[in-house]
NUDO-250700 format. One record per residue (C-alpha): residue in one letter; x, y, z. Coordinates in steps of 0.05 Angstrom, whole numbers, plus 5000, padded with zeros to 4 digits. Layout:
% residues N
aXYZ
...
END
This chain:
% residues 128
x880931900935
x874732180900
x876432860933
x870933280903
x865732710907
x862832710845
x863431890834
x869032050790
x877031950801
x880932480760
x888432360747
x889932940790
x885732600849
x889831970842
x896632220844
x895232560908
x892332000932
x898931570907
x903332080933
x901432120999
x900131331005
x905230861027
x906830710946
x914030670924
x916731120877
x917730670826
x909930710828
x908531420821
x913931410761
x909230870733
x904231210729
x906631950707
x909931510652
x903431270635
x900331950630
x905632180585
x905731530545
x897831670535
x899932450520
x895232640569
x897233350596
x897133460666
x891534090652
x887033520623
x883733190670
x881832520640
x876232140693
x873931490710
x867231320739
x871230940809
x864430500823
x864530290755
x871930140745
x871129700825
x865329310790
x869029150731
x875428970774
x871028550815
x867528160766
x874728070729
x877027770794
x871427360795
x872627050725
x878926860748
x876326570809
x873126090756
x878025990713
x881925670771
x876425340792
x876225000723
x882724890719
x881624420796
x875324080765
x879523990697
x885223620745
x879923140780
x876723010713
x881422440688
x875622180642
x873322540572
x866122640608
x864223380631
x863623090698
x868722760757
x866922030763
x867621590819
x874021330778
x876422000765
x877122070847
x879221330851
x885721560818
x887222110840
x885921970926
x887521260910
x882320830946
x874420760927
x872420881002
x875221650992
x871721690931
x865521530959
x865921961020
x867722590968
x862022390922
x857222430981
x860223020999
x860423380940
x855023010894
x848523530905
x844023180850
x845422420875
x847222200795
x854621890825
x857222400784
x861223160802
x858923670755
x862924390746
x856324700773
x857024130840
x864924280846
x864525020836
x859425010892
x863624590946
x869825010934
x865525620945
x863125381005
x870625171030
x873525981015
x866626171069
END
């Protein structure tokens, strides 16, 4: 896309990119709409910095990678402690011998409690 190399992604360089992409139409009228909503002119040639705009795209995707995250510990977390507790599990897998196994699972510092920090790190290492 970033045609001339320069670490930057002008409009220009984009719609050729879009147009000869497998985009639909509807797509490209997006975003010629959006350009004229903005009252850029097609002369202008309004940039962005593309390494910049992936790391803030990333790191947005990862904040909602946590906020899901949060919202699984929140569902587990049946108690009004910051942590799961053994009862916690009990009710939601039904029996204390599944509890138990997930605890030890799941349970890094040994406390008998699941922290966010605990959690977040077993459901990393399930997505690996």
């Amino acid at each position: 896309i970033d045609q001339n190399k320069d670490d930057m992604i002008c409009l220009e360089e984009l719609e050729k990119a879009v147009e000869g992409g497998s985009f639909s139409g509807a797509f490209l009228d997006g975003l010629r709409s959006l350009r004229d909503d903005l009252k850029i002119s097609k002369d202008a040639s309004p940039s962005i910095y593309w390494k910049e705009f992936l790391a803030a795209t990333m790191e947005s995707s990862v904040m909602i990678q946590d906020d899901k995250i949060q919202l699984a510990f929140d569902y587990f977390k049946k108690s009004d402690g910051d942590h799961v507790s053994v009862d916690d599990l009990i009710s939601v897998f039904g029996s204390k011998a599944q509890a138990q196994e997930i605890l030890g699972d799941v349970d890094l510092d040994g406390d008998g409690l699941i922290s966010f920090e605990e959690f977040k790190k077993a459901m990393e290492k399930v997505n690996h």
